[in-house]
N, C-alpha and C positions, 0 to 999 in steps of 0.2 A: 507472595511473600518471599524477600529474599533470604537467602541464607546466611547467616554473620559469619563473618570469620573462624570465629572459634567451635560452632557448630560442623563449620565444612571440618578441622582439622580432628576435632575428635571424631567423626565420621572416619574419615581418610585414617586416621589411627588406628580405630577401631578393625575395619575390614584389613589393614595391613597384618594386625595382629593375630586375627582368624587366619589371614592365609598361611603367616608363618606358623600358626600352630599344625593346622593342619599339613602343610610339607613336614614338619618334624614327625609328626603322628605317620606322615603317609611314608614317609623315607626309613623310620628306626624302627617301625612295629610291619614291613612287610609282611604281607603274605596270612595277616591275622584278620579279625573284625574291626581291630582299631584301628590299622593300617587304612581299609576300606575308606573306614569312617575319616580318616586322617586325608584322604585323597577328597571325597564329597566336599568336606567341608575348606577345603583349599581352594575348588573350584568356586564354592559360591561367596567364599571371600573375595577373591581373585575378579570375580563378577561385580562384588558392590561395590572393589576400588575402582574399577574402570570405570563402572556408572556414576561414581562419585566425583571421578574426576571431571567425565562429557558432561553429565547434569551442573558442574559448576561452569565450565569454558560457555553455557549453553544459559545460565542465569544471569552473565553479565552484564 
């Protein structure tokens, strides 16, 4: 099944928005627990935009 359009961009939205949450969290709360958690969750953002973008280059 392919992916529609608007499905890949709220995808693509979505994990952009994780990652920038998490650089904020990871860059202004240094050195804390939230900071941590602000770094984790950037990476695995950072993760499902790249896989969202190769998973679409790779559905067409």
């Amino acid at each position: 099944m392919r992916m529609g359009r608007i499905e890949f961009a709220v995808a693509v939205l979505a994990s952009a928005l994780v990652t920038v949450t998490g650089l904020y969290l990871g860059l202004t709360k240094a050195g804390t627990e939230a900071g941590t958690f602000g770094w984790v969750i950037a990476v695995v953002g950072g993760a499902a935009f790249i896989a969202n973008l190769v998973l679409r280059t790779r559905l067409r």
